[in-house]
C-alpha positions, 0 to 999 in steps of 0.5 A: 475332251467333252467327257473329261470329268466322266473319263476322269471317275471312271479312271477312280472307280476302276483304281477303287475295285482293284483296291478293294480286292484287297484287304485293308486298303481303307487309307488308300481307297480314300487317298483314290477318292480324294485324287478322282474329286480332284481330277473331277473339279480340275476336268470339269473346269477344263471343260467349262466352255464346251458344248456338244451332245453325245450318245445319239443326242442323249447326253449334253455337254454344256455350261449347265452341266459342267458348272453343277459337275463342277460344284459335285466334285468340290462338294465329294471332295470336301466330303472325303476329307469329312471322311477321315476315320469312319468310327461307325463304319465296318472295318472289312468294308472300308475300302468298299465304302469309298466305291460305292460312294463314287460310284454314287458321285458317278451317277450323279456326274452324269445326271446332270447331262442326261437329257433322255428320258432312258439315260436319265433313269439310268443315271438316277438307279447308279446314284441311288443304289450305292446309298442303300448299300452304304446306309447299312454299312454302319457297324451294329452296336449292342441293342442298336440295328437302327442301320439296317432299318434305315436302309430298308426304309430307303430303298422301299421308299426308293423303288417306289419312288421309281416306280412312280417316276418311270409311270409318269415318264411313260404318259410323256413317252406316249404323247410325244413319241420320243424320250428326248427332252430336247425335243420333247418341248415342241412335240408336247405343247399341243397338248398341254390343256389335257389333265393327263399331261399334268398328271404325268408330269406330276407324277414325273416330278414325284420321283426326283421330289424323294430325292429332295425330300419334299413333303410327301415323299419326305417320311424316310429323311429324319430315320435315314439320317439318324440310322445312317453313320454320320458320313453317309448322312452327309453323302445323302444329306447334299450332293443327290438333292442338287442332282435332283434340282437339276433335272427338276429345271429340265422337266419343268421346262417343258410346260409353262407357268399358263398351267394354273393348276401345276403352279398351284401345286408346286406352292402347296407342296412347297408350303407344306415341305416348309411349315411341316420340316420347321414345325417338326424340327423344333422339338429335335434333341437328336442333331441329325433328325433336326438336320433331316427335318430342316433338310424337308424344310429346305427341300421346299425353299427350292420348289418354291423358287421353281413356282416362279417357271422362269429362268430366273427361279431356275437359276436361283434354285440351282444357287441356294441347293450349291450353298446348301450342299456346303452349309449341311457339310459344314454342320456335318463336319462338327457331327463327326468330330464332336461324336468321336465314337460314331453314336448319334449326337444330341443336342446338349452335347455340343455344350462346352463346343467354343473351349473344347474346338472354337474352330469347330464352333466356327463351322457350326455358326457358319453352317447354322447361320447359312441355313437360317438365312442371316447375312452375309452368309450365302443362305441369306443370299439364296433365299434372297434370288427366291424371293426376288424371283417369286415376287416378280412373277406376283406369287405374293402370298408364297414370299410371306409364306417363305419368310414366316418359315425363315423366322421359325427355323432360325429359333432351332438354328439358335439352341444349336448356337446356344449349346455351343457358344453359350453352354459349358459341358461338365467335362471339356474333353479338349477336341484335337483336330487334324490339319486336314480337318482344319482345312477342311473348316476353313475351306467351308468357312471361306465358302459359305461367307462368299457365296454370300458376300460375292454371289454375282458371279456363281449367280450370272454363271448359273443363270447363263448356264440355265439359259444355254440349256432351255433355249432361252434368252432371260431377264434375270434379276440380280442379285445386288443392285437394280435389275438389268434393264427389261428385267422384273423389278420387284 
């Protein structure tokens, strides 16, 4: 019962290989992906309120992990229904799109259970290597191969990345004897005053900070997207880098916040993350190389709120990368459906947007104003926890610092709202949308207004889920209203 939603996408995976050894069988492996989002959501809510350990302690079952499988189902299904024609997509490979996408959404599944160092790296290959392959999925137009420099881009920055992550995990390795993070606490406190443990933790944290695209492991994020097809994107763009928050919060658990110099170094590079992905993306003409640059931008939202080393910056972390997994699919959906031939999308071609689709100009202000961080949406909200849990723990200078950078990125958020709402395009071409299309708008819509509007309880859940995990006993500040009592009121 414990491994329902993994029982669950192996019993995709397993209908998804049998479908591709057959030809055309793109609409069907889609019709699978939808069924294995769905049984994923449904067998990771049955199991909201169970706790064990399996594998010989080396993965965890609780509240943690089944609230983020939770929200990678949701995130994966509304991603399959964003995949709907796959324009850009070769058509022999279609049906082995959606296997290598799940096999992605696997890895990721059982990553956030992972709490040994051997498992972790596992889980961290099986949801990397998928994404090499689907990046150079994308069919080769007339003087474009865009695709397949993106690819090698990604994976040479990925394995480097590895690289570096499995060298700081042998530092930890040798000096506490043990993979597990479960007991690797106890057993690395006595040496926490060595610089080397800080460099092994740095170098630890480096592998998961490609995956979340923070400065400097950031330079293959506006190439990938841009020569990635527009659905791969999306996939790369979301659901890794709320795996990755995840595992952050287990690592970062094992030091404290007395480590002056790690907590320096966490506000430089969320610093740096910020001003570079916002200063960089405002002379973006291309929609997804200003996403990606946003993306770095964001990327350093979350580490700041990691500054905070308590479980209130952990809890608001893991709540800002859920909306944002929903923010960027919104701003994704309208990509793929206003470029109808799978070419990049620039910004002037949004022009016309509000006569051509008004519901697809919907989306886009939900997503873009979530990003901006304008209220109610659930961007705005997270921001919001961040704050409140950086302020509390007297990291003044990095509070201004996130709301400067919040004002900055709300000036190329609004030319994506000028194009579409305030432009007309020389031909308004009108953009008939499915009925799944449709529901998929609303749906993301309805999400991220309330996340923003009712967040209690999605922020209580976390904060009780990052509790379990860690051992702990918090004072979480809330959301709305004063703090709970003995909790820090900024």
């Amino acid at each position: 019962m414990n491994f329902l939603p993994e029982l669950a996408l192996s019993a995709g995976l397993l209908a998804l290989f049998v479908l591709c050894l057959g030809d055309d069988r793109a609409r069907w492996a889609r019709r699978v992906a939808g069924l294995t989002a769905l049984g994923v959501v449904v067998a990771a809510a049955a199991t909201l309120g169970r706790e064990g350990l399996l594998f010989d302690g080396a993965y965890r079952v609780d509240l943690f992990s089944q609230l983020l499988k939770l929200v990678l189902g949701a995130g994966y299904g509304a991603w399959v229904l964003l995949s709907d024609a796959l324009p850009d997509v070769r058509p022999d490979v279609r049906a082995e799109f959606y296997l290598f996408a799940t096999v992605c959404v696997a890895g990721l599944v059982t990553l956030v259970s992972c709490v040994d160092l051997v498992a972790l790296v596992v889980a961290l290959e099986l949801s990397s290597f998928p994404l090499y392959a689907l990046v150079a999925m994308r069919r080769e137009a007339e003087g474009r191969r865009a695709q397949m420099e993106a690819a090698m881009k990604y994976m040479v920055f990925g394995i480097t990345a590895t690289g570096i992550l499995l060298f700081g995990m042998s530092y930890l390795f040798g000096f506490t004897g043990t993979t597990s993070l479960l007991e690797m606490p106890g057993r690395l406190e006595p040496w926490l005053d060595e610089p080397l443990v800080w460099v092994a933790l740095v170098l630890t944290w480096g592998g998961l900070f490609y995956k979340l695209a923070v400065f400097p492991f950031h330079f293959w994020t506006p190439d990938v997207y841009q020569g990635a097809a527009h659905e791969v994107a999306a996939l790369v763009a979301t659901l890794p880098k709320l795996g990755a928050a995840a595992v952050l919060v287990r690592l970062t658990a094992l030091t404290s916040p007395d480590s002056h110099a790690l907590v320096v170094l966490l506000t430089v590079l969320a610093v740096a993350s910020m001003l570079y992905g916002n200063l960089i993306a405002l002379w973006q003409t291309d929609v997804k190389r200003l996403l990606g640059f946003s993306g770095i931008a964001q990327a350093g939202y979350a580490v700041a709120a990691l500054v905070a080393w308590n479980e209130a910056g952990y809890a608001a972390a893991l709540y800002y990368l859920t909306g944002y997994v929903f923010m960027v699919l919104a701003c994704f959906v309208v990509v793929c459906r206003v470029s109808t031939d799978g070419a990049n999308l620039a910004v002037h071609e949004l022009a016309g947007l509000h006569r051509r689709a008004p519901l697809l100009m919907v989306t886009l202000l939900a997503g873009v104003f979530a990003l901006a961080g304008v209220p109610p949406f659930v961007g705005f909200m997270g921001k919001l926890a961040i704050l409140k849990a950086i302020w509390a723990q007297g990291h003044v200078w990095l509070a201004i610092a996130l709301v400067i950078n919040s004002a900055i990125a709300a000036y190329y958020y609004l030319v994506l709202v000028r194009e579409a709402c305030f432009r007309d395009a020389e031909a308004l071409v009108p953009l008939p949308l499915s009925p799944a299309t449709k529901g998929l708008c609303l749906g993301l819509i309805v999400v991220t207004v309330g996340l923003g509007v009712a967040p209690g309880r999605v922020f209580q859940s976390l904060s009780d889920g990052v509790v379990a995990t860690l051992g702990a006993r918090p004072a979480v500040p809330s959301l709305v209203g004063p703090s709970a009592p003995g909790a820090p009121n900024p």
